[in-house]
N, C-alpha and C positions, 0 to 999 in steps of 0.2 A: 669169599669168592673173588678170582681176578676178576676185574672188571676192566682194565686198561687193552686196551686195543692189539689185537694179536697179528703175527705175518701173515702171509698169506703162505700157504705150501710152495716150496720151491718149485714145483711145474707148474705151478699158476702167474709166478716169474718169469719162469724161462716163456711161457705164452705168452706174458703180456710185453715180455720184450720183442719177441718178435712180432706184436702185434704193431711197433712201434717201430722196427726196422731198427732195434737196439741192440747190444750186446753185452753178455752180465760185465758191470765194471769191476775192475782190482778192487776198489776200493770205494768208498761213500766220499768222494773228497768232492770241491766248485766243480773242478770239470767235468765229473762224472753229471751232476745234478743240470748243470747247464746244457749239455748232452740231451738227455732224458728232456728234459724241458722243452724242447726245440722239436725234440723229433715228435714228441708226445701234441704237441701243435700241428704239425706238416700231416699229421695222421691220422687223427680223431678228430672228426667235426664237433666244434659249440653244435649242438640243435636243440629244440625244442620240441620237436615230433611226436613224444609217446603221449603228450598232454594232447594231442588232435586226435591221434590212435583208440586212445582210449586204455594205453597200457600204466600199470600200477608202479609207481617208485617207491621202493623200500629203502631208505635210508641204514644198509649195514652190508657190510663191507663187502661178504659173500652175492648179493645179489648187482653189488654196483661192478664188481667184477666179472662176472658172468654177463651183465650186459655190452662192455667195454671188451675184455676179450671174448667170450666165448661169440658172442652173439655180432662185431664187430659194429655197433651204433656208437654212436656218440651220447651225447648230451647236455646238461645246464650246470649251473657251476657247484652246485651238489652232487651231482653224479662222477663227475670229473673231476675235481677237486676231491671228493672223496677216493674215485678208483686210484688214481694217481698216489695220495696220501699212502694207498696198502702197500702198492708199489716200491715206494718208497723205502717202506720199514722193512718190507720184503729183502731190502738191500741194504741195509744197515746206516741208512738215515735216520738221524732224529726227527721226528716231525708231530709237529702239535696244529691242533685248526685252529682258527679264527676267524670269527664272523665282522664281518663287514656292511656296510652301506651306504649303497650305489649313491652319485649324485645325480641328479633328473634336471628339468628342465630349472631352470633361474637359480640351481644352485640348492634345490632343493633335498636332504637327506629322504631314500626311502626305509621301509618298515626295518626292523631289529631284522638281525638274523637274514639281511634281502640278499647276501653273498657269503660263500666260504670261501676263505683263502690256506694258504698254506706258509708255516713258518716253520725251517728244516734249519737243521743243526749237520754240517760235514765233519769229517773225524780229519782235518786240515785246518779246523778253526778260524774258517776266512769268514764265518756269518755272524750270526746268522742272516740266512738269505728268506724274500718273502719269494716265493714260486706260485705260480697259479698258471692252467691252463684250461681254467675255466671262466674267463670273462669276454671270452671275445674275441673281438682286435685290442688285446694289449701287448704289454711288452712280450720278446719271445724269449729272453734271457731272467734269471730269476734276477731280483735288486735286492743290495744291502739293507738291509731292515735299517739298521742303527746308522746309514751315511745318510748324512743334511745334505748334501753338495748335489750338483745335477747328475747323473748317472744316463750314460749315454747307450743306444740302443737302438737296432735296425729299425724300430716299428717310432723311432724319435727319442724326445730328452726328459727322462724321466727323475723327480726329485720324489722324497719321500720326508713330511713336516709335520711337525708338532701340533697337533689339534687338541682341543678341550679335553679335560677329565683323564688326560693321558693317551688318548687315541691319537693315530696316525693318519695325514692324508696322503693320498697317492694320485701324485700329479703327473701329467704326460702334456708335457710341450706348455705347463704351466697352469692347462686345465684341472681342474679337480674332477679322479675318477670313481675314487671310491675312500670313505674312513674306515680303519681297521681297530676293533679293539684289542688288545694285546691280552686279553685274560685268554686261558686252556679253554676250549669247547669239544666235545665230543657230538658225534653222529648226531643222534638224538637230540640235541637242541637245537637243532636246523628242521624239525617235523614242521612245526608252525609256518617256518618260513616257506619249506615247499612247497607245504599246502595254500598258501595265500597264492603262490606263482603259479600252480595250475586250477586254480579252480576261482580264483577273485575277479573280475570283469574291470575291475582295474588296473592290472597285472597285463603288462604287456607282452607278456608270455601267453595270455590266454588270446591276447586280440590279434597276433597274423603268425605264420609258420617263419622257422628260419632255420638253416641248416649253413653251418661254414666253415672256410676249413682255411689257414693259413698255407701257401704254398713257395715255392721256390724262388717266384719271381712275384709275389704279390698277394691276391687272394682271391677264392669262388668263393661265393656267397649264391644260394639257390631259396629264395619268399617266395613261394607258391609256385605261379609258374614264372617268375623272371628270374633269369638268370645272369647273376653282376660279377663279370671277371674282370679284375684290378691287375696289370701285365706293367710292373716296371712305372708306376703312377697315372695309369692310363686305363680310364675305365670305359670298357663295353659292356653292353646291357644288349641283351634280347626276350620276346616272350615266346616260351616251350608251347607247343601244340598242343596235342592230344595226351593222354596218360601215359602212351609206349613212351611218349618223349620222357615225359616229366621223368618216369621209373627208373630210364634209361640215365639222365640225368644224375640222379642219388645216387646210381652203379657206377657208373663211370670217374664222378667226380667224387666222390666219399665212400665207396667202398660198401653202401649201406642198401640193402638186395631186399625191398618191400615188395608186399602182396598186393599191393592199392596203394591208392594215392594220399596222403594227408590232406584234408579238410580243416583249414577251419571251426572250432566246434566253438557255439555256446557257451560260455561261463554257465558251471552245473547244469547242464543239460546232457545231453549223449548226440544231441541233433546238431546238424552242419547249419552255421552260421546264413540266414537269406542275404 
């Protein structure tokens, strides 16, 4: 039985480009990939939502697509990083996953498996390139996997260095963001890691809401009810009133049309955090 990872149907393509304001490229070459990368950020919020919702994440490929296009949410760097990865093959990228982990507070490595990223192969032979549009505020252009040297970038100056055991680290502005191990991963060995992100009280993922979405001139970022827009290096903050607001909020600024408000929840509970 094949077991290697299949495209996604050409109209499940042709939707998720336009879900991304894209259009099919000639070709799988850097610029099509940097393209797609960029827009796939201005479009899709990072959130964290379905973990508050109380909604299931299925790590395979049909359901993280149907979230991303059908359903227009976002998500963590499993969901996105995986929808993205289908995307990809859909269009005749190579692309293999690789799991990663975060650095935290003094420098500290988190759990196995705490990130996917993305390492894609163009049919222009300029990579391989590491692409993710699942971590954040990171870079908005994919980086050379295999360049030591600084690699420069809207979001700042990013290198990529030789760590232990063969793994990678990825630095921004000289910070360390994340190590990457370089072996093949598939779907399925990222289960552990998502389950530790939504349901461990350790997991910062389970202790506040975040929703964000890279833009034009900077970034929305909407935690609960404050809302931080970054305009040009210039940050405003205000806090959203009532629920019309907040709702209005996730519509307005990300595209993402809820029945209710996110909460908050409990690590393994179903009850809203006192």
């Amino acid at each position: 039985m094949d077991t290697r990872p299949q495209s996604p149907p050409p109209k499940t393509v042709d939707a998720y480009l336009r879900r991304i304001g894209a259009t099919r490229p000639e070709r799988a070459d850097a610029e099509a990939l940097r393209d797609l990368q960029l827009r796939h950020l201005l479009s899709v919020p990072f959130e964290n939502l379905s973990i508050h919702l109380g909604e299931n994440l299925v790590l395979e490929d049909k359901p993280l697509l149907d979230k991303v296009v059908e359903a227009r949410r976002g998500g963590f760097c499993y969901e996105l990083n995986g929808a993205f990865a289908a995307l990809l093959r859909g269009l005749g990228f190579g692309v293999t996953l690789l799991q990663g982990r975060v650095f935290g507070k003094h420098g500290r490595l988190g759990i196995p498996y705490d990130h996917l990223t993305l390492r894609v192969e163009t049919v222009d032979d300029t990579g391989p390139w590491l692409a993710d549009v699942g971590f954040g505020d990171q870079s908005h252009h994919p980086l050379l996997l295999e360049e030591r040297g600084e690699q420069r970038d809207p979001a700042g100056t990013f290198r990529i260095a030789e760590a232990p055991e063969g793994d990678l680290d990825v630095l921004r502005d000289g910070k360390p963001q994340f190590r990457v191990d370089r072996r093949p991963r598939v779907l399925a060995d990222f289960e552990a890691g998502a389950w530790y992100h939504r349901s461990s009280p350790a997991s910062h993922f389970t202790q506040s809401l975040v929703c964000s979405r890279l833009t034009e001139d900077g970034r929305i970022t909407l935690s609960g009810r404050k809302l931080v827009a970054t305009v040009h290096g210039e940050r405003e903050e205000r806090q959203l009133g009532d629920d019309t607001e907040v709702l209005a909020a996730y519509r307005d600024h990300f595209g993402l049309v809820l029945d209710r408000v996110p909460q908050v929840r409990r690590a393994g509970s179903g009850a809203p955090a006192q």
